[in-house]
N, C-alpha and C positions, 0 to 999 in steps of 0.2 A: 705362835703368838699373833693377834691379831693387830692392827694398824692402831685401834683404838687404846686397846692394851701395852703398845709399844709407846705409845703418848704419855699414858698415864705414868709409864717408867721412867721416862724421861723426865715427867714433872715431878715423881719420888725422889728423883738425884739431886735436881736442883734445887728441891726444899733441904736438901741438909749439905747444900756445897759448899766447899771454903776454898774454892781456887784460887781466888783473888778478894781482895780488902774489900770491896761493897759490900760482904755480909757481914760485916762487923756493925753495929749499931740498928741496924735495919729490923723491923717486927716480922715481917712476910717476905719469899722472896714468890715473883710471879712471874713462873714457869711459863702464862699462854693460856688460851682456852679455845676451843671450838672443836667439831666436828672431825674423826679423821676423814673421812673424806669431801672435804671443803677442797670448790674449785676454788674462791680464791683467797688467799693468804696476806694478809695487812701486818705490814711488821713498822714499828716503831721507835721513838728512841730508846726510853727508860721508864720505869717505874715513877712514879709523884709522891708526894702525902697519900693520897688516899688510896691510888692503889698501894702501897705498902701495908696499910692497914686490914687492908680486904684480901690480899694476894692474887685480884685478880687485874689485868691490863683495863687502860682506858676506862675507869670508874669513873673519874671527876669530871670539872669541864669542857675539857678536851674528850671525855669518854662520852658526855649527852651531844657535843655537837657531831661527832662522829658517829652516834646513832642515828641523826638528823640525816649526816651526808650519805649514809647507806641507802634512809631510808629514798635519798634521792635515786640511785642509782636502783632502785627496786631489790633491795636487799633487804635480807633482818641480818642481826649482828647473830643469832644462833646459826646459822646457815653459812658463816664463816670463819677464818682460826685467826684469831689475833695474837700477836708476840711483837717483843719486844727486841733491840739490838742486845740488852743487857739484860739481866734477871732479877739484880737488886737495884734501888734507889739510891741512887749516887750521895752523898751528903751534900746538902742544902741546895738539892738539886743543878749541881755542877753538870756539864758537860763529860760524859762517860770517858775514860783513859784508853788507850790504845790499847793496854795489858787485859785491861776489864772485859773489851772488846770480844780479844781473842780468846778468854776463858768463857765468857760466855757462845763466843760462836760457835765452839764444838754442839752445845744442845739445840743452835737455834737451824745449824745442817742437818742432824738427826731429824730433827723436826719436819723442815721440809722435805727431805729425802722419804718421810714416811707417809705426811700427807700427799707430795706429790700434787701442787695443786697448777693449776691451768695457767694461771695470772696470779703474780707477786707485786701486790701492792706497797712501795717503801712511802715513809709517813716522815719525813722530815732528809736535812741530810747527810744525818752519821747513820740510817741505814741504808740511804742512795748510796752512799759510798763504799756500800761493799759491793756493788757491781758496778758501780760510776764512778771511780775516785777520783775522777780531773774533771768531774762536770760539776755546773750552778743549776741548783737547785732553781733557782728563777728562768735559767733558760731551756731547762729541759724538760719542765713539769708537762704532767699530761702524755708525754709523747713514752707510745707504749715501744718497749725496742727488745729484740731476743738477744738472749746471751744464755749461749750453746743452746739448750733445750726448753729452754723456761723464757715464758716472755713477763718482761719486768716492768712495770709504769712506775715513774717515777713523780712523787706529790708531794706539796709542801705538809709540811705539821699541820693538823688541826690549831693547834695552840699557835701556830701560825695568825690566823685568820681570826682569832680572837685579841690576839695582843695589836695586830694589826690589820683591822677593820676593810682595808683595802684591797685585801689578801681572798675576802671570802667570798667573792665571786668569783675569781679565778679557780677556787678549790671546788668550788659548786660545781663549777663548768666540765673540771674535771671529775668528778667523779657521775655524772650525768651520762660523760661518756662512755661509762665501764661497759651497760650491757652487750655497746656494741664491741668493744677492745674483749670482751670473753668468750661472744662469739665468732671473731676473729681466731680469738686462740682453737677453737672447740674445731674449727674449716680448717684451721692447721696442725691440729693431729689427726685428724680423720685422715686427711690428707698423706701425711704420714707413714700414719698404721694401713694405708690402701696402696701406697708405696714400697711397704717393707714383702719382701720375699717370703711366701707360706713357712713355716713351720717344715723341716725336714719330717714328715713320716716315720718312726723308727721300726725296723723290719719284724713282722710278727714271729716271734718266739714260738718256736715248736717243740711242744711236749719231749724232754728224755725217751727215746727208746728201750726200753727194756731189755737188761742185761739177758742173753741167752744163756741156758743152763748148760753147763760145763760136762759133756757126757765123757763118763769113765767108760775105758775100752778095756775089754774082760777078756 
């Protein structure tokens, strides 16, 4: 199965999931979209209105300012996979449950585990806090940091910098500095993979020998 076909599996599950209470009332639920192999990866809170309706991430106004902000950082939005912490639309757009969290985090591991991307961009912070859990999203924004093998930046919400006005040049600022935070990541797996020990050789396999024939003694 290939990387992109494992996606697409993944977003077959989630469209008929009942693990937890968010698909109850909900029209769509949205799995993510982009590329399997997108370096890098913007994960979010939750679904809204309109993404509920469409099933895809980031459609409304939080979805065109974040087109805006890629298109800062020299991005298109096809060129990378956006997801979400959760898969349904919380009702009247509550804050996502711890429970919801964890039924949705099994797809959104799969996910990254299959993309595999260079830089993990979190978009507010209930997905900071699934590698940040004791950090402020006000004081750690922008600052990209590894955690084991993935380097993660950590950014306020779009819908941030909309509600408050104050907020959107800080987020501009941040994402400005992606090209250089990716290829930062790109010098540190080379690096890596120029580190890692060859491949063991495995020893070349020599033809069976041919059974000799059994001479009868007359």
């Amino acid at each position: 199965m290939t990387a992109a076909e494992e996606l697409a599996q993944i977003a077959a599950e989630v469209n008929v999931c009942t693990q937890c209470k968010l698909h109850r009332g909900t029209i769509k639920a949205v799995p993510g979209e982009g590329p399997a192999t997108a370096k890098i990866m913007f994960i979010g809170e939750a679904p809204g209105f309109n993404e509920d309706r469409q099933g895809r991430p980031f459609v409304g106004a939080s979805g065109q300012f974040l087109s805006e902000l890629l298109a800062l950082a020299g991005l298109r939005r096809q060129d990378v996979f956006i997801a979400n912490v959760v898969k349904h639309r919380p009702p009247n757009n509550r804050d996502p449950e711890p429970d919801e969290i964890a039924a949705c985090g099994l797809f959104l591991e799969r996910q990254i585990n299959v993309i595999d991307p260079r830089v993990i961009v979190t978009l507010g912070r209930f997905s900071m806090a699934k590698w940040f859990p004791n950090e402020r999203i006000t004081r750690i924004h922008g600052q990209p940091r590894w955690v084991g093998e993935r380097l993660i930046v950590p950014m306020m919400h779009p819908a941030a910098a909309l509600h408050q006005p104050q907020n959107r040049p800080l987020l501009e600022a941040d994402f400005q500095r992606l090209p250089d935070i990716l290829a930062q990541a790109e010098r540190e797996y080379a690096k890596r993979a120029a580190a890692a020990p060859p491949p063991v050789a495995a020893a070349p396999s020599t033809p069976d020998e041919p059974e000799l024939e059994q001479l009868s003694m007359f």
